[in-house]
N, C-alpha and C positions, 0 to 999 in steps of 0.2 A: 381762481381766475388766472388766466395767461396775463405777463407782462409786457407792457408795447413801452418803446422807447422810440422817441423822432430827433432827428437830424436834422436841422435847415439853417442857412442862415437867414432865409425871410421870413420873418413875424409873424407875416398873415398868412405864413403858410402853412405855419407851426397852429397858429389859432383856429384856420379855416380844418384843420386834423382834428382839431378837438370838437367842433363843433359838428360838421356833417355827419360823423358815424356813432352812432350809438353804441360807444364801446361796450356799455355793462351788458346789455344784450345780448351783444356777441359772445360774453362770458371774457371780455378783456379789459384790464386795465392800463393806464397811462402813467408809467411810475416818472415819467423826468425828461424835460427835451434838453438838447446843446444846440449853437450856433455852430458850431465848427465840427470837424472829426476829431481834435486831439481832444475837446474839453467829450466828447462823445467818449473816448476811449477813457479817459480818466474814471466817468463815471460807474460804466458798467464794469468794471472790474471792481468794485464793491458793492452794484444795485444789480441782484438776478433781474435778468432779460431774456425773455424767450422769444421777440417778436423785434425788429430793430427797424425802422420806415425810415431811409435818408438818403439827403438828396448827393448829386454827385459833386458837383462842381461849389465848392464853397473854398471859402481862407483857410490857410494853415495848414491843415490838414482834410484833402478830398476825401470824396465817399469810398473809390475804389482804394486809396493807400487804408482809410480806416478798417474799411472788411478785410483786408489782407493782414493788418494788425491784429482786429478781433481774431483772426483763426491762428496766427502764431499764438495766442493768448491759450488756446486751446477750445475758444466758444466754439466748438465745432455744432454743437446744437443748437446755436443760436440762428433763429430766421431770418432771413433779408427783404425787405421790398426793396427795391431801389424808384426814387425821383429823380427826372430830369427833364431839361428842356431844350437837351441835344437829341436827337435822333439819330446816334451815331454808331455806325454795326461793331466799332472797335470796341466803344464803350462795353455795348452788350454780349459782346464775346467774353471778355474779360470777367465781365459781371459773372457770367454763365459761369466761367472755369472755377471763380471762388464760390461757386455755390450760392445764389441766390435763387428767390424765390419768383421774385417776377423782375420786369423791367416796363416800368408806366411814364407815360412822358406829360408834362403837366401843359396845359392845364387839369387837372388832375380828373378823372372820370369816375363819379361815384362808385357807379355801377363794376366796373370792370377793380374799382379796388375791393368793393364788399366782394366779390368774387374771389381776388386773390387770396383776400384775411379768411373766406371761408374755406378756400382750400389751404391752405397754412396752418390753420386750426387744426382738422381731419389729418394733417401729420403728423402735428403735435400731439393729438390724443392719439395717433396708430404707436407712437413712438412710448409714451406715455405707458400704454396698456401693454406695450412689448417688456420696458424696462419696469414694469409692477410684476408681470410674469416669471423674468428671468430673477428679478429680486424674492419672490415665493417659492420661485425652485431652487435656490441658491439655500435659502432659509431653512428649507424641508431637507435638504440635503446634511446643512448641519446641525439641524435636531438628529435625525436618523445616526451622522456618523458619533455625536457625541453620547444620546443616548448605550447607542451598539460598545462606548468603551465604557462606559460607568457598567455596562451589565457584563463584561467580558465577556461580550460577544465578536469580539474583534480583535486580531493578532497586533501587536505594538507597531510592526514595522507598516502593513498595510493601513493602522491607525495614522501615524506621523505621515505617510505621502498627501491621505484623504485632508488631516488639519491643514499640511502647507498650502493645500490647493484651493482653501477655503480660505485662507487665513485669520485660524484658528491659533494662538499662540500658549501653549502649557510650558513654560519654562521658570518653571520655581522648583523649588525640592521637594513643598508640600504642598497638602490643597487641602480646603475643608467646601462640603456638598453643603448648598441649601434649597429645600425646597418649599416652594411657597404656592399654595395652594389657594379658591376662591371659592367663597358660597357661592356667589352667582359668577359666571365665568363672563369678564367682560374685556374686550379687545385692547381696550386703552391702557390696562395695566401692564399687559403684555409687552402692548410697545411703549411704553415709557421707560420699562426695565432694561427693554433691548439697546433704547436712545442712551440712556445712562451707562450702558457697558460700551458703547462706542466711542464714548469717551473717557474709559476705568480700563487699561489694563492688566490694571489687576485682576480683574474675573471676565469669566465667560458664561454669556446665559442662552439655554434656549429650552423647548417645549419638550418636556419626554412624551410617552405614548400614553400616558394617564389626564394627558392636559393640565400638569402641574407646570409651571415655571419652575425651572432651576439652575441655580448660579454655583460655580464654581470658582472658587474664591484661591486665587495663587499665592501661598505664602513662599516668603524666606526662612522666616522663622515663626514657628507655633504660637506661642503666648499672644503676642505682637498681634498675629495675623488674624487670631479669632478674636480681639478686640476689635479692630477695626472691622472685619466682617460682622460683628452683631451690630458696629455703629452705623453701617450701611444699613441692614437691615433694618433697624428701627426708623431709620430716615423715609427710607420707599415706605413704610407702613403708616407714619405720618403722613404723607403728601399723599398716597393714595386712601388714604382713609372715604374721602367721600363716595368712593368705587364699591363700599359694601366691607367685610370684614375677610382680613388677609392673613389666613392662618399660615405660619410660616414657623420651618426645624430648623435646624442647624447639626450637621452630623461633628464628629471629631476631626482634628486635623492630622492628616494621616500622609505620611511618601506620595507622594505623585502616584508612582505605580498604583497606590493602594487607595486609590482614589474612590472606588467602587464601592468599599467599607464604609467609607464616609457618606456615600449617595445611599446606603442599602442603610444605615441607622437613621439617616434624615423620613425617609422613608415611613420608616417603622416609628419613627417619634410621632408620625402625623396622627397616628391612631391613639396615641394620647388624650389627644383635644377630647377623647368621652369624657374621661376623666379628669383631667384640668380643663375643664370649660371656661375656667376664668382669666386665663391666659391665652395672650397673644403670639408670643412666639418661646416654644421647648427646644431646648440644648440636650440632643441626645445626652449629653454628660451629665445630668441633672437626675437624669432616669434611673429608675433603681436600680434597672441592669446595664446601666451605663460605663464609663469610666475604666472601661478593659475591654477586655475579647470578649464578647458577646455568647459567644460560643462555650466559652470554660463558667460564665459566670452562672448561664441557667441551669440548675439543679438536673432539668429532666431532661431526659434523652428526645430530644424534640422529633427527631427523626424516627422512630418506633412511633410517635402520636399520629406524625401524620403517617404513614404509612396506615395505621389502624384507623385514619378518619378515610381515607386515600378508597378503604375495603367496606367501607360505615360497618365497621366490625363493632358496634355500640357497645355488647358485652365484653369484649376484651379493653375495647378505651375506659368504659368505667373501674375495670377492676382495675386496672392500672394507675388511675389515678389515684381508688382507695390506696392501694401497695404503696405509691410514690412518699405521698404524703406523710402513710404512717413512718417511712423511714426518715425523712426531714425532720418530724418532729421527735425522731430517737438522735439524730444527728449532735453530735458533742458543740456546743456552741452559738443551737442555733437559736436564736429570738422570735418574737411572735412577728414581730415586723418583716423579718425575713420571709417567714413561708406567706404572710401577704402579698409581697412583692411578687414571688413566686405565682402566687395565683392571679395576680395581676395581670403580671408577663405572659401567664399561658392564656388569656380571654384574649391578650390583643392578640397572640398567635394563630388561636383558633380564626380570629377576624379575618386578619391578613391572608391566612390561607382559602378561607372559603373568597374571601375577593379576588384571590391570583385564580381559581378555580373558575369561578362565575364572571371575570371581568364585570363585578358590577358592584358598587358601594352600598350596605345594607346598612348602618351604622345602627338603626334601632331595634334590631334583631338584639344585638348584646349592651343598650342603654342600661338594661332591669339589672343585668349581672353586675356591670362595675356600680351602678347603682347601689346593690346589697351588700357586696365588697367593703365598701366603707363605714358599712356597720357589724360588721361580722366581728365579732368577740371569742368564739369559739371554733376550735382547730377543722370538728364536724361541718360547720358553717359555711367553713370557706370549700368544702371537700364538696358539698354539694352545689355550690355556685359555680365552682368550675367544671363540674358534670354536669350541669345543666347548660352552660356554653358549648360545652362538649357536645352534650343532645343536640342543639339548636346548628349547629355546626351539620351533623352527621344529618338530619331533622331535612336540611334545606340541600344539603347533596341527592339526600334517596327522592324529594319533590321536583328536582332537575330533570327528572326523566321524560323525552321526548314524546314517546307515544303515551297521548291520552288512553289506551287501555290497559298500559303498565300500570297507570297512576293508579286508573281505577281497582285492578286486581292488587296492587300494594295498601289505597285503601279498603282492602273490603278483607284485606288481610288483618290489618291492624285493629279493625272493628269488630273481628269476628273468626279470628286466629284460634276461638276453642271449638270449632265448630268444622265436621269433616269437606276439609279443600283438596282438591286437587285440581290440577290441569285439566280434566276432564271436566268438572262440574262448572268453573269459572269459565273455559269455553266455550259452554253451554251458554252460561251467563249471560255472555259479552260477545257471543254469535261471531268467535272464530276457533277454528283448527285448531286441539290441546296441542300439538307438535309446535306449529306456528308459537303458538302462544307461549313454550316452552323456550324457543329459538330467542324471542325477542325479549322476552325476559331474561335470559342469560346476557344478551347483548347487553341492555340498558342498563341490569346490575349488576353485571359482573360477577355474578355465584348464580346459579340454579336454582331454578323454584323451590324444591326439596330442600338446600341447603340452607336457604332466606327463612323458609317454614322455621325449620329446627331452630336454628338463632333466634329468631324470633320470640319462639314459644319458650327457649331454656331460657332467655331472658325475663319472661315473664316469672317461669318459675321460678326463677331467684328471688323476685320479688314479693312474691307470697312466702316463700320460705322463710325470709328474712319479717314481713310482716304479720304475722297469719301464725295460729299455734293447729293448722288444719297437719292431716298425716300425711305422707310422701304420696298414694297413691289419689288420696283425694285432689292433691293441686296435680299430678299427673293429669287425673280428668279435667279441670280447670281449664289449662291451657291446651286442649286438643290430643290429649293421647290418651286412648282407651287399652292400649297393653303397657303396664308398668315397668316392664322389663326391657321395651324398646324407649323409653322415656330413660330408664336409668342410662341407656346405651348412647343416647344423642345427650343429655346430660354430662355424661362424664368426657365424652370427647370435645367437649366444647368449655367445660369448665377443668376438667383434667382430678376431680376427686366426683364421689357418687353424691345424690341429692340429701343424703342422709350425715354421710360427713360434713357436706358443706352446712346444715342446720346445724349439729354439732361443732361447728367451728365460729357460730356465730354468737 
């Protein structure tokens, strides 16, 4: 509701105010009357007033010296009626230049005042929904600019113009990221964290493109700084508790500059929560691959993985994992805990990456894997949980494909890849153009129907090789090749030894 405030110094003028108009109606209320203008100024400079009805001619201080006061005060937005029982053009001139709303001469006219307060109202809400507008664009503005510097997407010097003009203040040495995430995404959290940084400081928070909250927390000095940063946070997860459950990281505290490290571990701790379910809020430092460069601490060359999830080059990502692993485990020093961690690290990677891919949260795709993780006793064990992530990964990139006749023809691949396919016949099939059909399968996967075949089928061979005591040319027919010789030739180009060595090597 709007606030009204009355001015009079007669009684029943003040009374006769309260009684004729239905203020809750109108959506107003009546916070407080004065006799005078000075006890009138006293008060609204500690009671907000949006609506102010007083008369002119009173002791001590008049109506027109009081309006003249309210606007040196800065109430610029505050509304006027003005009362009186002069009808005098000086008056209403005057009234006019300080900005009032009307000028009624009493005995007061029902009618022509509910007219006034309705059009008084209609400003105050034009005024209202202007200043919620520019306060949303203003906001969006510095989500966008602060997001664009945690991702270094934005040059430093065009960064510092965009903060000053926002103000936006980063002036510490270091910063540590946090991001705080909701099961159900509910607005009041958002602005309650926003209310608490408008009076902290120390951090600045707003919305990245994921619709996580995140605070950025200004230290002096580290130690210090990430204490108090976790006391904050535990504070907002208290008091917002009845909001639903607020899973919240905390990245390391990192140089100003390198403030991005800190957002990009917060980040990546979030996928955590599979795996500590039982916690409320993870300290990237906590993590097994915590507590250094991220980058020197994991074992595998993460960038060759994704590239080979990037091609769903399935056969090269599993051998690779076999290879990694066996070397880990020849590794001088290393522990069973280690290569856990290790395959830990690579499930949420797998995660992380098919979510930056698919812009879309899958989390029970890979529940089963970290699931099985925590009981895996055996080095094999763990070698096929993260193959199997791996699958599930590669699995739900090749099912992203846009034309429903790709899907179907990569289905009817998978179901029946020993069986003679071509572009020609699946054309048939699916009642289009083997050319056509050819074009938009290269499109959507990115290798060529021929090429997808072969991988496909040497993959299976492998699998019979490795399972199966059958002879090279029987699982040749197996998986779709009726000349043995063009089997060894797509075989060895794809595995880089013939199908005979690779069973002898098993």
């Amino acid at each position: 509701m709007y606030k009204v405030f009355i001015v009079d110094d007669e009684p029943f003028i003040v009374e006769g105010l309260y009684d004729i108009v239905d203020w809750e109606a109108m959506g107003l209320e009546i916070v407080g009357s004065a006799e005078n203008g000075k006890a009138a100024l006293e008060a609204i400079r500690t009671t907000p007033v949006d609506i102010m009805i007083t008369d002119i001619s009173m002791p001590i201080m008049d109506g027109l010296t009081l309006i003249r006061q309210a606007r040196e005060l800065l109430l610029t937005d505050l509304k006027i009626i003005v009362l009186s029982g002069f009808n005098e053009f000086d008056y209403l001139k005057e009234g006019m230049r300080l900005g009032i709303e009307n000028y009624l001469l009493k005995p007061i006219n029902l009618e022509e005042l509910k007219a006034t307060l309705a059009n008084t109202l209609a400003k105050l809400n034009a005024s209202r929904a202007s200043d919620s507008f520019h306060e949303q664009s203003m906001r969006i503005l510095k989500d966008n600019v602060m997001y664009r510097w945690l991702m270094k997407q934005i040059e430093p010097e065009p960064f510092r113009e965009r903060a000053a003009l926002l103000g936006i203040e980063l002036d510490a040495p270091y910063a540590a990221v946090a991001v705080l995430r909701q099961e159900r995404e509910r607005k009041e959290v958002a602005d309650f964290i926003a209310r608490q940084q408008e009076h902290n400081s120390g951090a600045v928070s707003f919305r990245d493109m994921d619709g996580d909250i995140v605070i950025v927390f200004k230290m002096d000095e580290p130690a210090a700084g990430m204490q108090e940063a976790e006391a904050i946070l535990l504070s907002y997860m208290r008091l917002l508790e009845e909001y639903g459950r607020l899973r919240v990281t905390l990245g390391s505290a990192e140089q100003l500059e390198e403030a991005s490290e800190s957002y990009a571990q917060a980040r990546k701790a979030q996928e955590y929560f599979l795996i500590y379910e039982d916690r409320s809020m993870i300290r990237y430092d906590d993590l097994p691959s915590g507590n250094g460069d991220d980058r020197l601490r994991f074992p595998l060359d993460w960038q060759d993985y994704r590239r080979m999830v990037m091609a769903k080059d399935r056969e090269s990502l599993m051998s690779r994992i076999d290879e990694d692993f066996a070397q880990l485990q020849r590794a001088e020093g290393i522990a069973p805990g280690d290569l856990q961690d290790t395959a830990i690290e690579a499930i949420v990677r797998f995660k992380m990456l098919l979510k930056e891919i698919r812009h879309d949260e899958e989390p029970e795709l890979y529940t089963g894997s970290f699931g099985r993780l925590k009981g895996a006793e055996r080095i094999d064990d763990l070698v096929r949980i993260v193959q199997e992530a791996a699958g599930i990964t590669v699995d739900a990139l090749i099912k992203d494909v846009k034309s429903p006749v790709v899907q179907q023809v990569l289905n009817h691949i998978h179901e029946s890849y020993n069986e003679d396919l071509s572009l020609k016949t699946l054309g048939s099939l699916y009642n289009i153009h083997p050319v056509y059909l050819g074009q938009l399968f290269h499109k959507e996967c990115n290798e060529s129907f021929t090429e997808y075949m072969n991988k496909f089928r040497v993959e299976k061979a492998k699998e019979q090789l490795k399972n199966t005591q059958l002879k090279v040319h029987e699982i040749a027919r197996n998986v779709g090749y009726w000349e043995t010789g063009y089997f060894y030739k797509q075989f060895k180009k794809h595995v880089g030894i013939s199908p005979t060595e690779f069973k002898g090597l098993l």
